[in-house]
N, C-alpha and C positions, 0 to 999 in steps of 0.2 A: 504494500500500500504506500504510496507515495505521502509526503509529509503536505499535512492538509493546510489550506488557505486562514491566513490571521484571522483568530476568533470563534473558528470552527470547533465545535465542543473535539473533543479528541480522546479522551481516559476519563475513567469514572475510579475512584476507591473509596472506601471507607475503613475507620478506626472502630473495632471490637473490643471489648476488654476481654471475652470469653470469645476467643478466635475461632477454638476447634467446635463452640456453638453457632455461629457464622457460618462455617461451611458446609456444617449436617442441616441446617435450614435452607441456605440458598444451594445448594446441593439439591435439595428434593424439589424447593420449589420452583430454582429456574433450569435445572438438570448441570451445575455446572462440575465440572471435576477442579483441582488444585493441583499447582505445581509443588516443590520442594520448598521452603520457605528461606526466606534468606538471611541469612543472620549477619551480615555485612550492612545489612541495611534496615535490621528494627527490625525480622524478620516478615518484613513485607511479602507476601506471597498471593500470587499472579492464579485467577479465574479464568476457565477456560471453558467455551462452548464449545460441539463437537470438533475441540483440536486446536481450535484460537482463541487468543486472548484476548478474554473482552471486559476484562474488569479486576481489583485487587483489593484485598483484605490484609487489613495490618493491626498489631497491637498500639494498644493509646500512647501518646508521650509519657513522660511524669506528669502529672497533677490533669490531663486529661481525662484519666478513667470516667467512666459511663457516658461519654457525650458523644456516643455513636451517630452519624451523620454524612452521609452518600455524598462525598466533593466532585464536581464536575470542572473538568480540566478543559480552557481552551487554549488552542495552537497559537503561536508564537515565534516568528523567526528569531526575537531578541529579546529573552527574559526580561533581559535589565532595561531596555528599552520600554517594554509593556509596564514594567514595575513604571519608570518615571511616568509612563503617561498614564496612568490607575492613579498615581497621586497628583498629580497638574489639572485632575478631572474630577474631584474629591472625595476619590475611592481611599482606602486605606489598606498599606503593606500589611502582610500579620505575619511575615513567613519572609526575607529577602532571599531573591535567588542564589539557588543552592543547586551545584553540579552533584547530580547522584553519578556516578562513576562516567564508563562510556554509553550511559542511555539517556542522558538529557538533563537539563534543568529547569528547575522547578520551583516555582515561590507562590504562595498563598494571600490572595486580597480578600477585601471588602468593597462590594458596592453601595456608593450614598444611603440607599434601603436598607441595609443590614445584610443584603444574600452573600454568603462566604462562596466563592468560588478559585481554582487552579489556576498558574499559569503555568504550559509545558511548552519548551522548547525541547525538539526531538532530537534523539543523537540515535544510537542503536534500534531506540525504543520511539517509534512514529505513531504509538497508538494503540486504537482497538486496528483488532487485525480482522474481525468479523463487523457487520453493526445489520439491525432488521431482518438476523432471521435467528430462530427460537434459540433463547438464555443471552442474547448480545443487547445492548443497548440500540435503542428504537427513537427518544426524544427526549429533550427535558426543557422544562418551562420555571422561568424565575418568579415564584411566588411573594407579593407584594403588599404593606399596606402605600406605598407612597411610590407607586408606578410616574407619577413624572420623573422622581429623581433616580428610578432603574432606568426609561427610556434616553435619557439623556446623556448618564453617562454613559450605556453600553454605544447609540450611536454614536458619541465623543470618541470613544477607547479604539471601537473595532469598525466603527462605520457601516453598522448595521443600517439597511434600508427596515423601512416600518409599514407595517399593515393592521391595520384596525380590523377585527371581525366585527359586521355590521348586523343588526338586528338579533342580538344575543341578548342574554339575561343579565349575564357575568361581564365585566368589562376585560375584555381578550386579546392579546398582541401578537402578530406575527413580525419577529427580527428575522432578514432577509441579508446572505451574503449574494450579491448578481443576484440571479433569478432564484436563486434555493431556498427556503424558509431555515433556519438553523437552531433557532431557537424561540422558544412561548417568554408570555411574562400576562401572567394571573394577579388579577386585583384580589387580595383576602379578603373576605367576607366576614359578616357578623360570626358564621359558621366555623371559623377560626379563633378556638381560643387566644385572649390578650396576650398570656405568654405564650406563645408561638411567634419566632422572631421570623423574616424574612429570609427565606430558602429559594433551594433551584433543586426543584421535584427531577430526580432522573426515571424514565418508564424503562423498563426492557422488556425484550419480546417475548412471549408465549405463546403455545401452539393452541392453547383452551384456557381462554380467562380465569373462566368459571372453576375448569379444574386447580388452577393454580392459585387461586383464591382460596378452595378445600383446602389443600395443601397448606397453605402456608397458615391459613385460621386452626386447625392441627395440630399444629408445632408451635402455638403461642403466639401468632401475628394478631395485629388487629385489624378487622377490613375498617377503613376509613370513611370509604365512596365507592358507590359502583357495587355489584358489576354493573356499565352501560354502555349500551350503542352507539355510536358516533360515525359519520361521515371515516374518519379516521381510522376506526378500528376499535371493539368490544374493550375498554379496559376499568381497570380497579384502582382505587387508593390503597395502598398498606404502610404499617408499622410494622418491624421486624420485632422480635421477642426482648431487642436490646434499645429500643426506640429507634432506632431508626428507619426513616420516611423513605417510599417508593412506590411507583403503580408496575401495572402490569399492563404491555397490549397484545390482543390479538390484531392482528395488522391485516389478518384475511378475510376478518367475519366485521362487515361495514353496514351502515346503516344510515337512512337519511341522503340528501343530498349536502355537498356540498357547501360550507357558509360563503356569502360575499365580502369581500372586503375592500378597505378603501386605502389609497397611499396616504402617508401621512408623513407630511416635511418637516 
């Protein structure tokens, strides 16, 4: 896979404090297997769907434990570049880039909103090596109460083009790289507890929503939303059994037509 265009989500991880409970859950419920864990590196250890990497599971820092939580990585030709311009745009560093060996660097921001998001520059490592079909990542949308100050900074940062879904319930954003859609941005709702800060929901794929919803409700998840049909694809909201936030889609079982949308400068 070639290394992907500034901005383009690229890696998905998250931090477990109970690792080997992480991969017996997302194991069953998105079918992934695990590589060897690494101990050079926090023993970070690499998700794989039928054969490729499409996601990683890591133990927390010091004084992180229990704040499980799905980070979505966007691409990067120049870490340190992206870091200055996340702070000239009034995002905030949390994390200053960092060479992980020969597979890239990496530093961790804040958008104006609160949503914690990656930054990767690729070396070895360009990414998922699968994305949209069953256990690989599908979409992820930045969850918001103060959607001007996500829309602004992400098209400041990355020069996302903007689409508005029109005649909706929900106020709904599509950030567009050229012609592509790349990434959502979700106004929270009253239906959003107060302490729930501002995130960026990552979906992965599933062959049967519904089954993968059993699944994961089973094994201690909480269904959040859903299952529902969409233009898009059947999916769900979940909690993993560690708190950590994620949907599920079926991307073959669609519904409805199509929403309109409008450019928006």
């Amino acid at each position: 896979m070639a290394v992907q265009p500034e901005g383009t989500p690229c890696w998905a991880d998250a931090m477990f404090s109970d690792l080997e409970g992480a991969k017996r859950f997302y194991g069953d419920v998105l079918g992934w297997t695990f590589g060897e864990s690494s101990s050079e590196y926090g023993n970070y250890t690499q998700a794989y769907a039928d054969g490729k990497a499409v996601a990683a599971v890591v133990p927390p820092m010091p004084g992180q434990e229990g704040q499980s939580a799905w980070c979505l990585y966007l691409a990067a030709e120049d870490a340190a570049g992206a870091a200055a311009k996340i702070r000239e745009n009034g995002g905030e560093v949390l994390m200053e880039p960092m060479q992980v060996g020969e597979f890239g660097t990496m530093c961790l921001a804040r958008e104006p909103s609160g949503a914690v998001f990656g930054v990767w520059q690729a070396g070895s490592h360009e990414g998922f090596e699968a994305t949209g079909v069953p256990g690989a990542y599908a979409w992820a949308e930045v969850f918001t109460r103060e959607p001007e100050k996500a829309d602004t900074f992400l098209a400041a940062v990355y020069g996302y083009g903007q689409r508005q879904l029109e005649h909706q319930e929900t106020d709904f954003r599509l950030y567009d790289l050229g012609q592509d859609p790349v990434l959502g941005r979700m106004t929270m709702g009253d239906d959003f507890p107060p302490e729930v800060p501002s995130y960026i929901n990552v979906y992965f794929t599933v062959p049967d929503c519904d089954d993968a919803v059993a699944k994961a409700t089973k094994l201690g998840g909480q269904l959040r939303f859903g299952p529902m049909g969409t233009p898009f694809g059947r999916f769900a909201a979940l909690t993993d059994p560690q708190g950590a936030n994620f949907s599920v889609i079926d991307v073959t079982t669609t519904e409805g037509e199509m929403p309109q949308t409008r450019a928006v400068s």
